[in-house]
C-alpha positions in Angstrom: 7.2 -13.0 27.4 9.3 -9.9 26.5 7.9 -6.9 24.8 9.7 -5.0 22.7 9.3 -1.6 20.8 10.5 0.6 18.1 9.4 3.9 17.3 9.1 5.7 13.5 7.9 9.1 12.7 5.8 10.6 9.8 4.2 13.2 8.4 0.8 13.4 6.5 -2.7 14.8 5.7 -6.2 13.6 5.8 -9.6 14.9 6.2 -12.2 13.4 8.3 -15.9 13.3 6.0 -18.5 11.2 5.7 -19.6 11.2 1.9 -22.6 10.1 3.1 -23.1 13.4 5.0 -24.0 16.8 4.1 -20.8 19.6 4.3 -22.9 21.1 7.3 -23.5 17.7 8.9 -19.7 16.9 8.5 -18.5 20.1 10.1 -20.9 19.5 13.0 -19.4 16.2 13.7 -16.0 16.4 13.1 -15.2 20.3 13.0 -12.2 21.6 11.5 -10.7 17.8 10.8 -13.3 17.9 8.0 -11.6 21.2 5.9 -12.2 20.7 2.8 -8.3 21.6 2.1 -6.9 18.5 4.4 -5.5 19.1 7.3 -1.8 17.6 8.9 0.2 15.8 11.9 3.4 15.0 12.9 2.8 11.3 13.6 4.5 9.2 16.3 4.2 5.2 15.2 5.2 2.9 18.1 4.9 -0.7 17.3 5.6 -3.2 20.1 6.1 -7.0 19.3 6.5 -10.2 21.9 8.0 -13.3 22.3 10.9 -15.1 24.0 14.5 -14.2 23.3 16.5 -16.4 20.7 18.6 -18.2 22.9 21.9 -17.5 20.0 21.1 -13.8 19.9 19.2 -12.3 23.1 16.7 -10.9 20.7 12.9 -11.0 20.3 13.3 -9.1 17.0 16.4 -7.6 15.8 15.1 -4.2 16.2 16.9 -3.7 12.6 14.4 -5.7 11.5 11.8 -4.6 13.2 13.0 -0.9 11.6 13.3 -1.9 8.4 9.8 -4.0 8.1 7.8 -0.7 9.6 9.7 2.0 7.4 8.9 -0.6 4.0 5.6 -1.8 4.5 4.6 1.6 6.3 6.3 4.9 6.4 7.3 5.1 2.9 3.5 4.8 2.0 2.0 7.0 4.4 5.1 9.5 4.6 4.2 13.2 3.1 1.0 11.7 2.0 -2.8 12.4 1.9 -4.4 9.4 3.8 -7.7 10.2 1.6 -6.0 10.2 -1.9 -2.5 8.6 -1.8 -2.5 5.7 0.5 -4.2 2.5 -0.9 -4.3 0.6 1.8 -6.6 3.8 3.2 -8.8 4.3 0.0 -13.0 4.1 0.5 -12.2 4.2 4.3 -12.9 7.0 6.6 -9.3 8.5 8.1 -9.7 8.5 11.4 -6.6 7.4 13.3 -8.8 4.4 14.6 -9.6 2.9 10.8 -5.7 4.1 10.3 -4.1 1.8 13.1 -6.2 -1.3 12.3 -5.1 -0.9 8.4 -1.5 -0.7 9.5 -1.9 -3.6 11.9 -3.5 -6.0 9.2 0.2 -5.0 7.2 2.5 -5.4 9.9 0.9 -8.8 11.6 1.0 -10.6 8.0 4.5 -9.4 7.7 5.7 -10.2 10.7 4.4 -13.8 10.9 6.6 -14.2 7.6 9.5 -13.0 8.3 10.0 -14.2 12.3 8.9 -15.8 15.4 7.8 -12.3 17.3 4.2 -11.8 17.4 2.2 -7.9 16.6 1.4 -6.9 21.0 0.5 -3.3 20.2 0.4 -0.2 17.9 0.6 3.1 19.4 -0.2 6.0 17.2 0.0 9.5 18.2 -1.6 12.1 16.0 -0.8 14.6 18.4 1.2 14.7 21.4 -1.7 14.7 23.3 -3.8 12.2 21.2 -3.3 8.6 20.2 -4.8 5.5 19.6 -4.0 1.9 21.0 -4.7 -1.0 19.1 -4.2 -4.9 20.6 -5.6 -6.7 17.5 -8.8 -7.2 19.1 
């Protein structure tokens, strides 16, 4: 089995709040993240697919591909956009980077099982440099 990876980059707002919650409740549990003016990263998306190499090509993917199905079924939906209001694949969901990955793994997987032979291993997604979330479809 190879693994193979491509990286994509975006920016957007959220807030973290449970409607459910009182606003003094919410900014106990999730602090600043909960401002009621949204707050913003710099994300780093870094989706890793498997499989065996075509034996005409070399490739798992064409990484072109690969590229072209995160930046259309992804970025352009999530790029300079409120997670909360703009993205529908995010609406009546809480934000958290953990909801976040699983929605964009649901998109990619279907996708990808369309479109080629590679199989979804892993999405990486960094919120921060020094946070980020691993998901395995599990």
């Amino acid at each position: 089995m190879v693994y193979i990876s491509r990286k994509e980059h975006f920016n957007a707002a959220h807030r973290l709040y449970n409607p459910l919650w009182s606003e003094e409740k919410n900014q106990e549990v999730f602090g600043p993240c909960a401002n009621i003016n949204w707050h913003g990263h710099n994300f780093e998306l870094i989706v890793t697919v498997k499989g065996q190499p075509n034996p005409d090509t070399g490739f798992v993917i064409d990484l072109k591909l690969l590229g072209d199905i995160i930046k259309r079924e992804i970025i352009e939906k999530v790029d300079h956009k409120n997670l909360n209001l703009d993205v529908d694949f995010m609406h009546g969901k809480m934000a958290s980077c953990e909801i976040f990955v699983v929605e964009i793994w649901k998109i990619l997987e279907k996708t990808l099982e369309a479109v080629t032979e590679a199989r979804l291993h892993q999405i990486r997604l960094y919120e921060t440099p020094r946070n980020y979330v691993d998901y395995f479809g599990e």
